[in-house]
C-alpha angles and dihedrals in degrees: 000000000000108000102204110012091206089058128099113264088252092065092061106033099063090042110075136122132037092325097048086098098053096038091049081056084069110034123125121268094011091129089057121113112244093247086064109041099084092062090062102106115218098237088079089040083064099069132060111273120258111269125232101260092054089055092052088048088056103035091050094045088056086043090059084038085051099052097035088046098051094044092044089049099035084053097055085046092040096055092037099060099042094041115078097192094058101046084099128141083252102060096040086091092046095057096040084057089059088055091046079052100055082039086063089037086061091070096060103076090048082054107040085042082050093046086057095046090042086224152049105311099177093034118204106353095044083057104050089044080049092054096039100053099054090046099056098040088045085051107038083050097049084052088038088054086056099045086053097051089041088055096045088048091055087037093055106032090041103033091153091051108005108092119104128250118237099246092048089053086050094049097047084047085050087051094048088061095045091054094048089057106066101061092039098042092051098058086035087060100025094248089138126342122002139226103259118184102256127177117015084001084245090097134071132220139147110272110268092161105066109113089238135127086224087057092051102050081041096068098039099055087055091048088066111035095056113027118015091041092048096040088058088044089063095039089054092049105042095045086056088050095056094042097056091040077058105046076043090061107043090041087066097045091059087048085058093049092049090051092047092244131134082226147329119257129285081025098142093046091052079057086049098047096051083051085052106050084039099059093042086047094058091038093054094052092041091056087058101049095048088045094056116001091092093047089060094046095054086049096047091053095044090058099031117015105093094214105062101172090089085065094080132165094266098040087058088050102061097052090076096044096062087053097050086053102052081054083071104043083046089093111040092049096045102036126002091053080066118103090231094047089051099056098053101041080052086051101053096019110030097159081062108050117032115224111270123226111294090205118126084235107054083043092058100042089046094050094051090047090053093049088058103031096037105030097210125167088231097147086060099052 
């Protein structure tokens, strides 16, 4: 007999018999409202549930994302708005990072509530807002990502008439959050595509698993959009960026030569700074990769890759935390890494953030790195 007529027909045929009572107990997805059941693929339905233990791991893991992701980010706000100096173009993007971040962070109750029920607390619609918002925080800081390393090459290769203008900066943070909206309203709203439970069915995403050319197309064109078109974006940039701090370089070292000295002044500092941008550089397009390259991959192969059975429960759900994770380390690496930053995160929090070397000579070689690696408008402070 069927056990749950709502159910897909996999829920009630395997379970028959005297023991069809206690294993119905366990089946995947028996904790989902009905509204949400039959957008349950049945690739997930084809594996054993997630135990208990599993769901506690998890929940407990996004609830230390979640507190480490919301002090980190409300920091880097929290400075930026009560510190004038720092209210620079520049740091408009870091700061709106740090939104996009918070954006990402409120997923995290809706999941970790969901990881303690073992299923969709809020249905439908907590599914849709779960998918949304992750949507739109992992795209706006992809775009974010670009519109940083855009301001620090004209910065740096333009550094007379380069900066960016505060409304410009406004403007490009007002277009982040347009782009972000396209590829997350229309699932929200079932214009193409639509947010289905994946993984431990306590997660949201739009469906990347249904055997349909739309799919398909769908997840290429996200693909993409948000992550191939981004990712070349930062590697044009950034490797600007380290071709002109080179040629800088070696232009300087040939000045030095003309002039019969070992080096100009400040020449060492012009070596630390390259290792510097260098090393930011490389840090900067490595978070993103790690935040969303394997998201992309476990899309990618849901719509494309013709054995599915390596896609399991617990395959899908790495992928986000890897990206809930790169939302805490956002700030640290963005802002709070910067001299300024630092100052005044010692100042107010000083059992944070150590006191940095007060030497005429780490101050200036940490000056002339942030000018190149932070591209603040600190000398107009």
């Amino acid at each position: 007999m069927l056990l749950n007529p709502s159910l897909p027909l996999a829920y009630n045929s395997t379970f028959e018999g005297p023991h069809a009572e206690a294993s119905s107990e366990s089946m995947a997805g028996v904790n989902l409202p009905p509204e949400l059941i039959g957008l349950v693929d049945q690739h997930w339905l084809n594996f054993p549930p997630a135990s208990s233990s599993d769901h506690t791991i998890l929940g407990i893991v996004y609830l230390f994302i979640f507190i480490a992701g919301v002090f980190g980010n409300g920091c880097v706000l929290w400075i930026f708005l009560t510190t004038k100096s720092l209210r620079t173009s520049s740091n408009v993007f870091v700061a709106n990072l740090a939104v996009l971040d918070l954006v990402m962070m409120a997923q995290l109750p809706i999941f970790v509530a969901n990881s303690l029920y073992q299923g969709q607390v809020m249905g439908k619609v907590g599914c849709q807002l779960f998918g949304a918002l992750g949507g739109i925080a992992g795209m706006g800081a992809a775009v974010n990502n670009v519109a940083i390393a855009y301001d620090r090459y004209r910065t740096i290769a333009f550094p007379l008439d380069g900066r960016m203008s505060m409304k410009s900066a406004l403007l490009f943070v007002l277009f982040i959050w347009i782009w972000a909206m396209p590829f997350n309203l229309m699932p929200a709203l079932e214009v193409w595509n639509r947010y289905v439970p994946e993984g431990f069915l306590t997660t949201c995403s739009f469906d990347y698993l249904t055997n349909t050319q739309d799919v398909r197309v769908f997840v290429m064109c996200i693909f993409i959009y948000a992550y191939l078109l981004p990712v070349s974006l930062l590697v044009l940039f950034y490797s600007k960026i380290l071709v002109h701090v080179k040629e800088h370089t070696k232009a300087m070292a040939d000045q030095a030569r003309k002039m019969g000295v070992k080096s100009l002044a400040q020449g060492q500092d012009e070596k630390s700074a390259e290792i510097r941008i260098a090393k930011v550089a490389c840090g900067i397009f490595f978070l993103f990769l790690c935040a969303w390259t394997p998201y992309a991959t476990v899309a990618l192969m849901g719509a494309f890759h013709s054995n599915r059975a390596i896609l399991t429960p617990f395959a899908s759900m790495v992928p986000a935390v890897f990206s809930k994770s790169i939302a805490c380390v956002d700030p640290w690496v963005y802002a709070i890494s910067h001299p300024k930053f630092r100052e005044q995160m010692h100042k107010r929090l000083p059992w944070l953030i150590s006191e940095e070397r007060s030497s005429s000579k780490a101050s200036d070689t940490t000056s002339q790195a942030s000018n190149i690696t932070s591209s603040v408008d600190d000398h107009k402070a």
